[in-house]
NUGUTI-940179 format. One line per field, with one value per residue (C-alpha): residue number from 1; residue in three letters; x, y, z. Coordinates in nm, 3 decimals, decimal comma, always signed. Each point is the difference from the previous one (the first is absolute). Example, Ala and Ser with C-alpha at 12.3 -4.5 7.8 and 13.67 -1.06 7.14 Angstrom:
// residues 2
seq <- 1;2 $
type <- ALA;SER $
u <- +1,230;+0,137 $
v <- -0,450;+0,344 $
w <- +0,780;-0,066 $
//
This chain:
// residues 126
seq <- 1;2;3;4;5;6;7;8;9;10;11;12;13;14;15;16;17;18;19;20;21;22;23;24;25;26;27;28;29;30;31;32;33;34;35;36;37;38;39;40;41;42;43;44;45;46;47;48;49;50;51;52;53;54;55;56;57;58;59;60;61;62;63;64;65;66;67;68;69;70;71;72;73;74;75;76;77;78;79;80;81;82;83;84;85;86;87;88;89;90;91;92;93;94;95;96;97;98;99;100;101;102;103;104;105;106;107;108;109;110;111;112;113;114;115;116;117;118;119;120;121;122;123;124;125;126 $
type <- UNK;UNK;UNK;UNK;UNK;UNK;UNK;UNK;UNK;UNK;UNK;UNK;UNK;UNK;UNK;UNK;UNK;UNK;UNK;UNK;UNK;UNK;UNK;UNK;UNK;UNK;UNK;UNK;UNK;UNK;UNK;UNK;UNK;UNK;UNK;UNK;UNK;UNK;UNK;UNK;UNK;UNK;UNK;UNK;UNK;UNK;UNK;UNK;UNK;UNK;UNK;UNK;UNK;UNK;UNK;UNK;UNK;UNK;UNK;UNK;UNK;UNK;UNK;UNK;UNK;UNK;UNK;UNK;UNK;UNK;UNK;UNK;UNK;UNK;UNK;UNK;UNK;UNK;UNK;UNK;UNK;UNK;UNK;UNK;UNK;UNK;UNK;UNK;UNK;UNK;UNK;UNK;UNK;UNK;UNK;UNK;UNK;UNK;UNK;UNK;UNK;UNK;UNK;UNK;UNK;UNK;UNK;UNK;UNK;UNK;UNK;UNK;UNK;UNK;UNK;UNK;UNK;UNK;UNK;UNK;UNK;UNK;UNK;UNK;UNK;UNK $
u <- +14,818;+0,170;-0,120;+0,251;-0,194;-0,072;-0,328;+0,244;-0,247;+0,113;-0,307;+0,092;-0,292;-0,209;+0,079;+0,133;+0,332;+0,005;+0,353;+0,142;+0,299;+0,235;-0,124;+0,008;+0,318;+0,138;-0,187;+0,139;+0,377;+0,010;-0,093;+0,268;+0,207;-0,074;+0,077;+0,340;+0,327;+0,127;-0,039;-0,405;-0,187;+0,209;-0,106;-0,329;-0,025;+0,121;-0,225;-0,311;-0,274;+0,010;+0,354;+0,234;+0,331;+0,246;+0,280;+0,261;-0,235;-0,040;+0,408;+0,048;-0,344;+0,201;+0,389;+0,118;-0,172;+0,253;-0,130;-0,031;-0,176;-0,265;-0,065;-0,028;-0,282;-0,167;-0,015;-0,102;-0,239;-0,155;+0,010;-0,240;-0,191;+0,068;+0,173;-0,108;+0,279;-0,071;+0,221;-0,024;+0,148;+0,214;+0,358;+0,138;-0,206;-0,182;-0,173;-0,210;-0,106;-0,331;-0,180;-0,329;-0,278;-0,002;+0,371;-0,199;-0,223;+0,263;+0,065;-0,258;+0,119;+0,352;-0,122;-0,228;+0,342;+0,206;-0,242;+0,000;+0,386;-0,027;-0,252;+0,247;+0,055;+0,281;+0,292;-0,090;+0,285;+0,055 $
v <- -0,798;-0,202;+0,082;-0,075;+0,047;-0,321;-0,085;-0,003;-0,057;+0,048;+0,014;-0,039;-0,028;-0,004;-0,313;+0,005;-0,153;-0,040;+0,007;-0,043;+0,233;-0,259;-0,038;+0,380;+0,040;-0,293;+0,158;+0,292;-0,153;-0,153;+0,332;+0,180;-0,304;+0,088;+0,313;-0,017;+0,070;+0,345;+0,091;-0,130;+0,284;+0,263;-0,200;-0,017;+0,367;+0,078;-0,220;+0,111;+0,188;-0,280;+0,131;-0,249;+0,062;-0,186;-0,189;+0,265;+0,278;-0,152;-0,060;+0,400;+0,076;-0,242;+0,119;-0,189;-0,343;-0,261;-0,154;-0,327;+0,096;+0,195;-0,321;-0,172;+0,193;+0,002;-0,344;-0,035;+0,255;-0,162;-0,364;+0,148;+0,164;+0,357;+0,057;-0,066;-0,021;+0,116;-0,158;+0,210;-0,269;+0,249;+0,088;+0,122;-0,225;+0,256;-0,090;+0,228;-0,067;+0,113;-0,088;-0,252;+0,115;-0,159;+0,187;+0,309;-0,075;+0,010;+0,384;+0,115;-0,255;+0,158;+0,346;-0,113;-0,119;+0,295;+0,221;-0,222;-0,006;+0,392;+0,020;-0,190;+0,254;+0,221;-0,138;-0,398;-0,239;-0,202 $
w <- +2,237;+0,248;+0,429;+0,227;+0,270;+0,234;-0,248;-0,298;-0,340;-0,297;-0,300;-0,369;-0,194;+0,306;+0,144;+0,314;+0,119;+0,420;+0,116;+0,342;+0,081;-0,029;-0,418;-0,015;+0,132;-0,219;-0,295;+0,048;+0,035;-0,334;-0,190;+0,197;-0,134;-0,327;+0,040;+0,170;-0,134;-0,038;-0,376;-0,017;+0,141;-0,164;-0,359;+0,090;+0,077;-0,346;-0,165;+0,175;-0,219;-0,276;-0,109;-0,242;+0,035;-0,202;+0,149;-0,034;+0,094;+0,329;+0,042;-0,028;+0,254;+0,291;-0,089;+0,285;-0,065;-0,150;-0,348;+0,125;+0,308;-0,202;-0,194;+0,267;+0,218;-0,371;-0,034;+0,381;-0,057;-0,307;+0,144;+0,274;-0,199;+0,032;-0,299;-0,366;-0,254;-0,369;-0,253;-0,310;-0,319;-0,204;-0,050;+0,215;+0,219;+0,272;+0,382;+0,163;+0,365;+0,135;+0,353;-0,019;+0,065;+0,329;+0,032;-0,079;+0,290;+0,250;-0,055;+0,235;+0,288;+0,006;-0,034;+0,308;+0,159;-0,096;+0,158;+0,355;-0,061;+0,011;+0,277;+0,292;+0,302;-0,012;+0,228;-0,028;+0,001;-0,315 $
//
């Protein structure tokens, strides 16, 4: 799991990665850049726990998401590799979205975050 405290290390598979706080603080920036955009986090969270949801399954989940705006955080989502899409080859022809597993992984980060979120002193500006 990612530190950002001032000796930021991150260790997958043991080996060590030394970052200075500006690294850590651009890390961090480009996966909140992936995750931007006001539809993504609402997908993920119904995806989460290895669900596949078809196409249309997610359109009724978000109501108030536009068609082509749910395409297009998909495809973002999937270009980053977040997202898997599943192209089952029959007639009618039927996609079923599902996180990666390294989507998966980011469950317990926002839970983490959700919690802080819920933590902040009562009566803070913002």
């Amino acid at each position: 799991m990612t530190s950002t405290h001032e000796n930021v290390r991150y260790a997958p598979e043991g080996k060590p990665v030394e970052h200075t706080p500006f690294s850590a603080a651009s890390g961090v920036e480009g996966a909140v850049r992936m995750l931007e955009g006001r539809w993504k986090l609402v997908i993920l969270f119904h995806l989460f726990g290895g669900r596949l949801l078809r196409f249309s399954d997610l359109e009724r989940a978000i109501p108030d998401i536009s068609q082509k705006m749910l395409i297009q955080q998909l495809r973002q989502m999937e270009a980053d590799g977040i997202v898997t899409r599943l192209v089952h080859h029959q007639v009618p022809p039927k996609v079923e979205y599902g996180l990666t597993a390294w989507g998966q992984s980011l469950c317990p980060a926002l839970d983490a975050l959700l919690k802080w979120a819920e933590a902040r002193p009562d009566g803070q500006d913002g």
